[in-house]
Biopython code that builds the backbone (N, CA, C, O; Angstrom):
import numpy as np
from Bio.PDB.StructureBuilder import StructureBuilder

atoms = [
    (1, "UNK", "N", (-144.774, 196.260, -68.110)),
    (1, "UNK", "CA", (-145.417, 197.506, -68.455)),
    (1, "UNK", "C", (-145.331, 197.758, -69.942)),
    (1, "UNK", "O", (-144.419, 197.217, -70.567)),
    (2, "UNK", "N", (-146.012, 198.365, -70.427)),
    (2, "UNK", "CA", (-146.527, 198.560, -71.595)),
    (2, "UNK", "C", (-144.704, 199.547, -72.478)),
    (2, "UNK", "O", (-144.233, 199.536, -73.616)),
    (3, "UNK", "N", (-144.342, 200.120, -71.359)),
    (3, "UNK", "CA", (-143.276, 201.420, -72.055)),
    (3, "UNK", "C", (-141.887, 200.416, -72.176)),
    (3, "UNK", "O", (-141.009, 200.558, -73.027)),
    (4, "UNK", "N", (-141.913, 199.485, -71.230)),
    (4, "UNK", "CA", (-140.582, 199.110, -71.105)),
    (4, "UNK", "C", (-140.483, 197.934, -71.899)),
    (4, "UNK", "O", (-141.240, 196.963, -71.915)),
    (5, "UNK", "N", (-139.201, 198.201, -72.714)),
    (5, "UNK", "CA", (-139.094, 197.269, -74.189)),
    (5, "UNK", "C", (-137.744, 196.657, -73.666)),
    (5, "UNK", "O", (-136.826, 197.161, -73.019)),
    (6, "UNK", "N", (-138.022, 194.889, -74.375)),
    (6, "UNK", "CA", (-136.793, 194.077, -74.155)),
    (6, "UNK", "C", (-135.659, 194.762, -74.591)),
    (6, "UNK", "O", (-135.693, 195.762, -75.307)),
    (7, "UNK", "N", (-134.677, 194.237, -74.170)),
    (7, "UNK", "CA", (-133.563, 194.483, -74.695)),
    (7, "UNK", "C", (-132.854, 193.546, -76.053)),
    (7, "UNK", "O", (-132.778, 192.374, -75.684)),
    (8, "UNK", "N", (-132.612, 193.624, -76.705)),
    (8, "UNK", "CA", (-132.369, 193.481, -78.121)),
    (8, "UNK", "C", (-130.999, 192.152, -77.999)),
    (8, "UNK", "O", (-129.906, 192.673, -77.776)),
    (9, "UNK", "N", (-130.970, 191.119, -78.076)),
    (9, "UNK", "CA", (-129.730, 190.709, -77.549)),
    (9, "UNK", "C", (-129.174, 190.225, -78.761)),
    (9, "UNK", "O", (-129.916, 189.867, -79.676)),
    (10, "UNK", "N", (-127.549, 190.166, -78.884)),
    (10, "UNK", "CA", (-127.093, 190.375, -80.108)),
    (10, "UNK", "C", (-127.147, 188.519, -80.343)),
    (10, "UNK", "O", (-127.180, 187.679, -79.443)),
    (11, "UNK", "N", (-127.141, 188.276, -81.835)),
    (11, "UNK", "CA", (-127.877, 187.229, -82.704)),
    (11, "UNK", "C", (-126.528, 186.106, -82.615)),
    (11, "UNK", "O", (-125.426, 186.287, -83.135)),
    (12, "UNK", "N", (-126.908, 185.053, -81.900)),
    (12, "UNK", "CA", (-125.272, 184.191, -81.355)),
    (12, "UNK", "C", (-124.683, 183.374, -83.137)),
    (12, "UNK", "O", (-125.247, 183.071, -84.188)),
    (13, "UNK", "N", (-123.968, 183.344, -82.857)),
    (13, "UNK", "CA", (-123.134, 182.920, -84.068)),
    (13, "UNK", "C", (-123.027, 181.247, -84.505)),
    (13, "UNK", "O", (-123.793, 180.561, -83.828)),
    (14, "UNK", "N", (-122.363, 180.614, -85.329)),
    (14, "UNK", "CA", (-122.479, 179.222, -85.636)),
    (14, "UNK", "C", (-122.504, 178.411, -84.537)),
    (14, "UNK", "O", (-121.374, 178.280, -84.065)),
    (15, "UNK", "N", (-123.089, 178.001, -84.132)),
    (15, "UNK", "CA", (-123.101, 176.912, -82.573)),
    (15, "UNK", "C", (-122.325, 175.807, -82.778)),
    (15, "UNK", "O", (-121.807, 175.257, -81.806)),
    (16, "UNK", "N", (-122.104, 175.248, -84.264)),
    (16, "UNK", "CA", (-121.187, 174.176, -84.774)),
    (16, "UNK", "C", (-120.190, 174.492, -85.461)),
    (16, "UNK", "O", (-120.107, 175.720, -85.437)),
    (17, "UNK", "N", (-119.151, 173.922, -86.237)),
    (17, "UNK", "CA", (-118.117, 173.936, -87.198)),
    (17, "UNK", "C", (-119.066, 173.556, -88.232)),
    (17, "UNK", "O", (-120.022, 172.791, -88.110)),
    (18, "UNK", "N", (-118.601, 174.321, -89.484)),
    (18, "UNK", "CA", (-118.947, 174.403, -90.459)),
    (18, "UNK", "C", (-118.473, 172.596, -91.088)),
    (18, "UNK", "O", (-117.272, 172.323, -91.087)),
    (19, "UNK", "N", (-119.401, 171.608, -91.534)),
    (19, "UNK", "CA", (-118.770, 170.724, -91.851)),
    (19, "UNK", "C", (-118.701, 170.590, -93.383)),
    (19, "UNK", "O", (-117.857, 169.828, -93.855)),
    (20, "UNK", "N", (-119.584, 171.321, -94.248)),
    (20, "UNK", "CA", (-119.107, 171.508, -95.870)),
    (20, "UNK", "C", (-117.697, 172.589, -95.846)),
    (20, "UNK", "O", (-117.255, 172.905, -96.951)),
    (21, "UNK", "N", (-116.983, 173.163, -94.566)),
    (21, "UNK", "CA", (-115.982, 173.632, -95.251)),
    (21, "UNK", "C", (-114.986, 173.756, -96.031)),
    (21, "UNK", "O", (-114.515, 174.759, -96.567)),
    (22, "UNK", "N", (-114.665, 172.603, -96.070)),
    (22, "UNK", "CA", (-113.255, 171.545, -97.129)),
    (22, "UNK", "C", (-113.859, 171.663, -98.550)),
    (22, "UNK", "O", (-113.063, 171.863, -99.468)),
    (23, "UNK", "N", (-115.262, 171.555, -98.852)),
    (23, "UNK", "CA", (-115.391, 171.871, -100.073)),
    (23, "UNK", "C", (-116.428, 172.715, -100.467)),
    (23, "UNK", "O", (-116.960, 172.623, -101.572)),
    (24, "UNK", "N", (-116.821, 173.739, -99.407)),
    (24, "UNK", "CA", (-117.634, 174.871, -99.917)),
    (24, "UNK", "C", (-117.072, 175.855, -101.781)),
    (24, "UNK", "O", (-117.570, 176.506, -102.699)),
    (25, "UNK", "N", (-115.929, 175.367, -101.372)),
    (25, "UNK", "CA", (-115.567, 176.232, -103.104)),
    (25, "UNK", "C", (-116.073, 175.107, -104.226)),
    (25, "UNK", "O", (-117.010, 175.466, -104.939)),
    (26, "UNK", "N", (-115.555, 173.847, -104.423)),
    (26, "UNK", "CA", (-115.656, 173.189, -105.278)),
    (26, "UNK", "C", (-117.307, 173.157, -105.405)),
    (26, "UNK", "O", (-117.655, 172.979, -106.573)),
    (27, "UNK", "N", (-118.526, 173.303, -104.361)),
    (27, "UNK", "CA", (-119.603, 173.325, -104.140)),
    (27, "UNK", "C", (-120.224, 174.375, -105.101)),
    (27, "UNK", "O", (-120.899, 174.124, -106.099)),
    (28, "UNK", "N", (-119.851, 175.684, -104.588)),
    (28, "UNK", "CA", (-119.630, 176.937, -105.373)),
    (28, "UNK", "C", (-119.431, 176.791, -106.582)),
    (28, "UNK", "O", (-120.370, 177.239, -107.240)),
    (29, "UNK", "N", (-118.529, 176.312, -107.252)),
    (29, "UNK", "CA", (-117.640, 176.229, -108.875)),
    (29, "UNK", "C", (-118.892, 175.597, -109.281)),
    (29, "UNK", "O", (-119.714, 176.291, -109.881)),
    (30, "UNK", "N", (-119.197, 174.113, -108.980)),
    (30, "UNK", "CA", (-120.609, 173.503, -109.270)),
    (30, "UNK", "C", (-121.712, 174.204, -109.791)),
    (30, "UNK", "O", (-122.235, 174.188, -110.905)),
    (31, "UNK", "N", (-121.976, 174.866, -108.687)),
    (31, "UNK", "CA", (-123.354, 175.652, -108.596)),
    (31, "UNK", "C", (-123.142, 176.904, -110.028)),
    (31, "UNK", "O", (-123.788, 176.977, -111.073)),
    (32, "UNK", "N", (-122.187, 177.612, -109.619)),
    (32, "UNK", "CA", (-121.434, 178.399, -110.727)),
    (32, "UNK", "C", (-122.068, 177.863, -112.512)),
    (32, "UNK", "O", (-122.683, 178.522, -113.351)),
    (33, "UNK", "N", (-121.688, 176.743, -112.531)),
    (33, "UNK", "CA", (-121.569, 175.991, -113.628)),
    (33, "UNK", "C", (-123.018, 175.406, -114.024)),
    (33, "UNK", "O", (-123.658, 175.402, -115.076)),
    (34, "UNK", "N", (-123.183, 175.067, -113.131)),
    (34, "UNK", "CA", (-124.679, 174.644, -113.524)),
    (34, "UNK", "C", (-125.939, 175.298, -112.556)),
    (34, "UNK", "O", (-126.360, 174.406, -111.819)),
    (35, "UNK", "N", (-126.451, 176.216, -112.405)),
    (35, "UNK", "CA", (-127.381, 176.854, -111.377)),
    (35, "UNK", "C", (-128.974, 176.100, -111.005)),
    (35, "UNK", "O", (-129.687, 176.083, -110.001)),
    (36, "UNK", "N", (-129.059, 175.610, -112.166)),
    (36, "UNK", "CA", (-130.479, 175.141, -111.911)),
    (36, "UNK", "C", (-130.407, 173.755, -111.035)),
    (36, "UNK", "O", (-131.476, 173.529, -110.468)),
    (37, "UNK", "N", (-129.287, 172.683, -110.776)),
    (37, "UNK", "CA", (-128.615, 171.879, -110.203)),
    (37, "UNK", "C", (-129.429, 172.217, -108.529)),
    (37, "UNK", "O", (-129.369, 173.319, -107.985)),
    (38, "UNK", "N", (-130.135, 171.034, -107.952)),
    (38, "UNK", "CA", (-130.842, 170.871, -106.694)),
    (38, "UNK", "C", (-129.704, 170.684, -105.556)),
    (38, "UNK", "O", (-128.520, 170.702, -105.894)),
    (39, "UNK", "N", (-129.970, 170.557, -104.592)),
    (39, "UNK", "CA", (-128.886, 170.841, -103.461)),
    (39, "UNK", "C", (-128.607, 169.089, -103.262)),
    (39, "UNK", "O", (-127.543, 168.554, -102.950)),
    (40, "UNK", "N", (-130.308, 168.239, -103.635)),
    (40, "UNK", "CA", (-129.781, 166.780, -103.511)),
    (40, "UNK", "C", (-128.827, 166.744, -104.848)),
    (40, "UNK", "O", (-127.693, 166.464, -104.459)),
    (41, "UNK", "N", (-128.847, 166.922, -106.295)),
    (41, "UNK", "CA", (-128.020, 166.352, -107.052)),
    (41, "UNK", "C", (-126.278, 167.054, -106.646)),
    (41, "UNK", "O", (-125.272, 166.579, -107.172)),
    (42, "UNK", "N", (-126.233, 168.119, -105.730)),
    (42, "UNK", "CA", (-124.946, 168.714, -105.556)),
    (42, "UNK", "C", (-124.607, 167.377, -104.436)),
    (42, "UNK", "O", (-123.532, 166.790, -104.552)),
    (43, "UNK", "N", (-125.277, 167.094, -103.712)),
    (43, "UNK", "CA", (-124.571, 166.362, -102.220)),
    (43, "UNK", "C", (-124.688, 164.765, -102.771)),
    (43, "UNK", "O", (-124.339, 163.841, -102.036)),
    (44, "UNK", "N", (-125.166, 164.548, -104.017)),
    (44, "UNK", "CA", (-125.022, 162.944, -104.398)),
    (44, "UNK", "C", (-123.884, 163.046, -105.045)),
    (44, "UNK", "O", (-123.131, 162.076, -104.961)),
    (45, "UNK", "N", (-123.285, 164.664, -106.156)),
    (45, "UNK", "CA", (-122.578, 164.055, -106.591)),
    (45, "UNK", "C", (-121.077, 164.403, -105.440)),
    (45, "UNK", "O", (-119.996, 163.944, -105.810)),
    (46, "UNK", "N", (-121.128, 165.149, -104.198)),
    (46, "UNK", "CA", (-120.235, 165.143, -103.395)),
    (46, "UNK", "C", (-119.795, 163.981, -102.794)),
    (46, "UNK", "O", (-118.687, 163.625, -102.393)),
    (47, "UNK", "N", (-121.085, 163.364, -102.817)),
    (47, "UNK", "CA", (-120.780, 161.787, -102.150)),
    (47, "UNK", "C", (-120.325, 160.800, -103.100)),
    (47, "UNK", "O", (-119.713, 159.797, -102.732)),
    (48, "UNK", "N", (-120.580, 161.026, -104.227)),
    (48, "UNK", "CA", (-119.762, 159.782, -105.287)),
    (48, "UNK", "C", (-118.125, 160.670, -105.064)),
    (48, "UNK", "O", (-117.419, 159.926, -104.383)),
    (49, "UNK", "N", (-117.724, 161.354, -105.252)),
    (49, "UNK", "CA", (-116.613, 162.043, -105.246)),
    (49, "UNK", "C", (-115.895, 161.240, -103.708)),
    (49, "UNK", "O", (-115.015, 160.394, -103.868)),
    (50, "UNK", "N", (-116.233, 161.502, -102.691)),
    (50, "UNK", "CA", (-116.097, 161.390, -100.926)),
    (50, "UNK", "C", (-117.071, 160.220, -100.432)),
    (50, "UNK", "O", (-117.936, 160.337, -99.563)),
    (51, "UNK", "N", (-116.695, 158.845, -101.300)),
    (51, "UNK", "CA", (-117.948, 158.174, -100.446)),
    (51, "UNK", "C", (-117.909, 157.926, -98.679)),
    (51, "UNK", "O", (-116.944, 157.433, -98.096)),
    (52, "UNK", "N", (-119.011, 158.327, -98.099)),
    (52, "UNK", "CA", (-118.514, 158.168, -96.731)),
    (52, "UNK", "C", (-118.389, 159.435, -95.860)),
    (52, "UNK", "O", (-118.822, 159.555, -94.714)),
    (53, "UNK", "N", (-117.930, 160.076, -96.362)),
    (53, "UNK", "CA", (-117.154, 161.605, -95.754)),
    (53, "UNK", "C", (-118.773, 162.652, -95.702)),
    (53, "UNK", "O", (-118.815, 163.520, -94.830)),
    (54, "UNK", "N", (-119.611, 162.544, -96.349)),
    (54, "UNK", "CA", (-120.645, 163.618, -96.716)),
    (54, "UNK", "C", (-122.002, 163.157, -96.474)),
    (54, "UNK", "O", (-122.694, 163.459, -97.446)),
    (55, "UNK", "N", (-122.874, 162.363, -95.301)),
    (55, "UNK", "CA", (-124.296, 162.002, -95.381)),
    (55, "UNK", "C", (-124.931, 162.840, -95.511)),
    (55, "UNK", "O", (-124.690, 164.042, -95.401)),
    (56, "UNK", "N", (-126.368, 161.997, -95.912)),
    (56, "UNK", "CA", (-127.496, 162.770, -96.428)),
    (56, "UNK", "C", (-127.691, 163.634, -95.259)),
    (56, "UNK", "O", (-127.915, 164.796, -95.598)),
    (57, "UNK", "N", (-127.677, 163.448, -94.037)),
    (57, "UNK", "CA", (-128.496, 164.756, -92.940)),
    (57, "UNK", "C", (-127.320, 165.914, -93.313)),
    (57, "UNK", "O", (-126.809, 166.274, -92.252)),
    (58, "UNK", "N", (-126.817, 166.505, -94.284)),
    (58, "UNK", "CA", (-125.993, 167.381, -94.864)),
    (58, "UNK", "C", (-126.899, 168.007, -95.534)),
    (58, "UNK", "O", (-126.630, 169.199, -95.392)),
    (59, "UNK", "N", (-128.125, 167.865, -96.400)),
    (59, "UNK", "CA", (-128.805, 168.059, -97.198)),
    (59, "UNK", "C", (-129.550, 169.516, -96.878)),
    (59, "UNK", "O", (-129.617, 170.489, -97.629)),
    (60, "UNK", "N", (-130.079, 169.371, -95.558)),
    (60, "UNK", "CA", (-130.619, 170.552, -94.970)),
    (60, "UNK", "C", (-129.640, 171.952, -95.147)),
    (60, "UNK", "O", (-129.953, 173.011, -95.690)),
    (61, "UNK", "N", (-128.466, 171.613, -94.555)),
    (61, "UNK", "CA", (-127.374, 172.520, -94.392)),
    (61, "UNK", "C", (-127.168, 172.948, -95.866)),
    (61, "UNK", "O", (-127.200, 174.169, -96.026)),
    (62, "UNK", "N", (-127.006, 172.351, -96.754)),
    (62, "UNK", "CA", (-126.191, 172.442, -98.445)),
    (62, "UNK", "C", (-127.837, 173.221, -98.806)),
    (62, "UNK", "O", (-127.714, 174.361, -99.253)),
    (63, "UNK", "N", (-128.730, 172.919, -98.715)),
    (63, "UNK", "CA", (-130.176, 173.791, -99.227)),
    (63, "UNK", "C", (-130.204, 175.174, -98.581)),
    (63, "UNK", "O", (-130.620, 176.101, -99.277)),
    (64, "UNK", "N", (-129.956, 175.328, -97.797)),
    (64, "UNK", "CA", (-129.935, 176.531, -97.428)),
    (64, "UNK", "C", (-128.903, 177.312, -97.474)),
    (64, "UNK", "O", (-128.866, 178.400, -96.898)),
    (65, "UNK", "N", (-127.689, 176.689, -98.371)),
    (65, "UNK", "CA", (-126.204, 177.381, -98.800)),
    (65, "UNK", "C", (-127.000, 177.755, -99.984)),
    (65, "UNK", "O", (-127.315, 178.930, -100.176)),
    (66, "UNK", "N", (-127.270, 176.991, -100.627)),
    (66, "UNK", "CA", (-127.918, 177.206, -101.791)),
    (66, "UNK", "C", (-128.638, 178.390, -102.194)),
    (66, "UNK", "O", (-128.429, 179.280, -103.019)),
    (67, "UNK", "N", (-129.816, 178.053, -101.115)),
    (67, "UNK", "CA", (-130.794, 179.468, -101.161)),
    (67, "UNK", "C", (-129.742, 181.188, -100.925)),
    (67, "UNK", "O", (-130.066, 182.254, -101.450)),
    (68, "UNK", "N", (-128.928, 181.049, -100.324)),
    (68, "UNK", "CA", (-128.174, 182.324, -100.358)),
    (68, "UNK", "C", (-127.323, 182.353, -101.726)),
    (68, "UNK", "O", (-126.921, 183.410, -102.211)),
    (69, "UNK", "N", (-127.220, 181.803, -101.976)),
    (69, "UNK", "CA", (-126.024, 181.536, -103.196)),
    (69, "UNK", "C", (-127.399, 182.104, -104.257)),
    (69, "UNK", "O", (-127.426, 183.293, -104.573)),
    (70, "UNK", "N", (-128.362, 181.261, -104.689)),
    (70, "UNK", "CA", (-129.323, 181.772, -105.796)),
    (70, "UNK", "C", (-129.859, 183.172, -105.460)),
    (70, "UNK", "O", (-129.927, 183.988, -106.379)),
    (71, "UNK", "N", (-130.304, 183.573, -104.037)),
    (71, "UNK", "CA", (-130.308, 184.962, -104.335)),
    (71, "UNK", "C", (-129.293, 185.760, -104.585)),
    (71, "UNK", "O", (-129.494, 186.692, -105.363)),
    (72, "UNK", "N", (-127.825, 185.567, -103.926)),
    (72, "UNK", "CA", (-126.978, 186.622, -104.584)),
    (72, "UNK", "C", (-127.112, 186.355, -105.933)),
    (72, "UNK", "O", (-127.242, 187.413, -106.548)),
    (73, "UNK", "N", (-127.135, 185.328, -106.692)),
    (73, "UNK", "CA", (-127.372, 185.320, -108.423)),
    (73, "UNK", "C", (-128.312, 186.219, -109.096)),
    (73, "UNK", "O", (-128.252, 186.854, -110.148)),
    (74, "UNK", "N", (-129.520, 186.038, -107.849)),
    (74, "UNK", "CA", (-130.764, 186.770, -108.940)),
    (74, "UNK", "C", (-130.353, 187.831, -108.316)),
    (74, "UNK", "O", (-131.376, 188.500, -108.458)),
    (75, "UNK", "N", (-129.370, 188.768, -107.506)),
    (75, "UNK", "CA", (-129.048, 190.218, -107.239)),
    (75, "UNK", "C", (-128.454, 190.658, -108.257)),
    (75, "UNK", "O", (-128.599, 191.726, -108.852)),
    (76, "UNK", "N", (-127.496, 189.449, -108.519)),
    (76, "UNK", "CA", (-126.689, 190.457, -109.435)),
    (76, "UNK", "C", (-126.800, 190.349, -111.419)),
    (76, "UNK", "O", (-126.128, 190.839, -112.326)),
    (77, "UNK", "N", (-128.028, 189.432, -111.366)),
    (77, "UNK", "CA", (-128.871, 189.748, -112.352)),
    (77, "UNK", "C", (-129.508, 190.643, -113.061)),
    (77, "UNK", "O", (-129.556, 190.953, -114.251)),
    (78, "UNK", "N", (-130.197, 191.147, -111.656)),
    (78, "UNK", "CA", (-130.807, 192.156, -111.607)),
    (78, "UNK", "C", (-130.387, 193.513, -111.569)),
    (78, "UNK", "O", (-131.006, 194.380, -112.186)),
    (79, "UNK", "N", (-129.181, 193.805, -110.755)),
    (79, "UNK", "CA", (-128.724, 195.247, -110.393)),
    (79, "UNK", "C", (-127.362, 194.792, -110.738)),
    (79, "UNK", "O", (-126.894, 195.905, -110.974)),
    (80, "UNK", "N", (-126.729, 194.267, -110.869)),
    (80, "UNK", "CA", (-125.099, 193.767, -111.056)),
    (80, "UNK", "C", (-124.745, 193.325, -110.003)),
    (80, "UNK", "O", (-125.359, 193.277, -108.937)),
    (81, "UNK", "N", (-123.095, 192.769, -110.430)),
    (81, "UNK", "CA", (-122.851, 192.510, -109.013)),
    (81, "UNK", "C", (-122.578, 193.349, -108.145)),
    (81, "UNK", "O", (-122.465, 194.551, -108.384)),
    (82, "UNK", "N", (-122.375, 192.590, -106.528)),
    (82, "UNK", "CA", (-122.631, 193.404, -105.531)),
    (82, "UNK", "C", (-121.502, 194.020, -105.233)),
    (82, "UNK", "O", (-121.622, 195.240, -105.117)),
    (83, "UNK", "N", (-120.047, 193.424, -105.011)),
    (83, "UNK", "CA", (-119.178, 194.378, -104.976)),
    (83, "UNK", "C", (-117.923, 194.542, -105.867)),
    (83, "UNK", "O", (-116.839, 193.961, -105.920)),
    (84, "UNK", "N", (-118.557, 195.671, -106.615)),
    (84, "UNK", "CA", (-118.171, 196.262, -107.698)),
    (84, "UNK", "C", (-116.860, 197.447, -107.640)),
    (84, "UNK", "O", (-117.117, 198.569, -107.202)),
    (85, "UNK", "N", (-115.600, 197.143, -108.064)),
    (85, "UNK", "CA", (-115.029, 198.169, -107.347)),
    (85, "UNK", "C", (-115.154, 199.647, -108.406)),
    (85, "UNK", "O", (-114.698, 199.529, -109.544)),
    (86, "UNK", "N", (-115.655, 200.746, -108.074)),
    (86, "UNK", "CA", (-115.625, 201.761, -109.159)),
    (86, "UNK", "C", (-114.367, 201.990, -109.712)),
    (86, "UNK", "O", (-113.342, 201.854, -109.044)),
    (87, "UNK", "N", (-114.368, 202.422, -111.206)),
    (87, "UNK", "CA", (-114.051, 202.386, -112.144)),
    (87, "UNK", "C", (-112.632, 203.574, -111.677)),
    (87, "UNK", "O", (-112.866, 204.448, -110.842)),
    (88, "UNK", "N", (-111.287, 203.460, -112.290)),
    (88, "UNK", "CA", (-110.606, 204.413, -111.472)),
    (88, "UNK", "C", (-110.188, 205.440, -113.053)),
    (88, "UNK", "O", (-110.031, 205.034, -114.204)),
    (89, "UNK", "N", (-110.139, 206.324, -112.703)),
    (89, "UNK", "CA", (-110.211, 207.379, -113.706)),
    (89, "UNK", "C", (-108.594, 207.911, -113.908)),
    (89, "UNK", "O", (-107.985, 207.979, -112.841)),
    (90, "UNK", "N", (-108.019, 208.196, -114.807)),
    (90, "UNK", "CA", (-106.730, 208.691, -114.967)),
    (90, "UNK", "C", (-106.826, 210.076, -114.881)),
    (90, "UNK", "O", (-107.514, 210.886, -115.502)),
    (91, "UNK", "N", (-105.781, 210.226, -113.752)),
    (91, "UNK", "CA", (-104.939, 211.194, -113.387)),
    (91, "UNK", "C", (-104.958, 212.215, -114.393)),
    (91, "UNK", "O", (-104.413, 211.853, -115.435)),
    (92, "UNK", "N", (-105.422, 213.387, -114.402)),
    (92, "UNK", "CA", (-104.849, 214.153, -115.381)),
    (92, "UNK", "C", (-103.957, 215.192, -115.121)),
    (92, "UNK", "O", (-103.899, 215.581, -113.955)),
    (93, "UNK", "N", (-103.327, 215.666, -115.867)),
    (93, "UNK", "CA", (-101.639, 216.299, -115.743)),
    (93, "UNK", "C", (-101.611, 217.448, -116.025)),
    (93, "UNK", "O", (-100.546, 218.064, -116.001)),
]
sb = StructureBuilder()
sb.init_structure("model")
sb.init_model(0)
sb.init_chain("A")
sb.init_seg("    ")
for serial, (resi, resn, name, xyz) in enumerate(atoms, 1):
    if name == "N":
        sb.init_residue(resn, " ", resi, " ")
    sb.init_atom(name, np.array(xyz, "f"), 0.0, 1.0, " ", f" {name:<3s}", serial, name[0])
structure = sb.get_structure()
């Protein structure tokens, strides 16, 4: 019927283990350092670092770390960063 609306079902979570977890920071520091850096030149140079430990079907996964990582950049480009703790004001007496 036209009135009766699905029900909304809540959005399931990682179905796998995260397998860049061991070096999502050093990934990060990278990216940090050099931004314009492609997700293939990040996972070639993970793999000279780890030969063996990191194949290319990783590539998909590390591009789309990426893409979240460059928009928080261009957020806080734009408006600052995101969490900012306000400024704490002295006590006055």
């Amino acid at each position: 019927r036209p009135a009766a609306r699905a029900k909304t079902k809540q959005k399931r979570g990682r179905r796998r283990p995260d397998p860049l977890l061991k070096v999502t920071g050093r990934l990060r520091a990278w990216f940090d350092e050099e931004p314009w850096r492609t997700s293939r030149e990040l996972l070639v140079r993970l793999q000279e670092e780890q030969p063996g430990q990191y194949p290319d079907q990783l590539l998909r996964t590390l591009q789309r770390r990426l893409k979240i990582w460059r928009k928080e950049k261009a957020h806080a480009m734009v408006f600052g960063p995101m969490h900012v703790e306000p400024p704490i004001e002295p006590m006055a007496n």
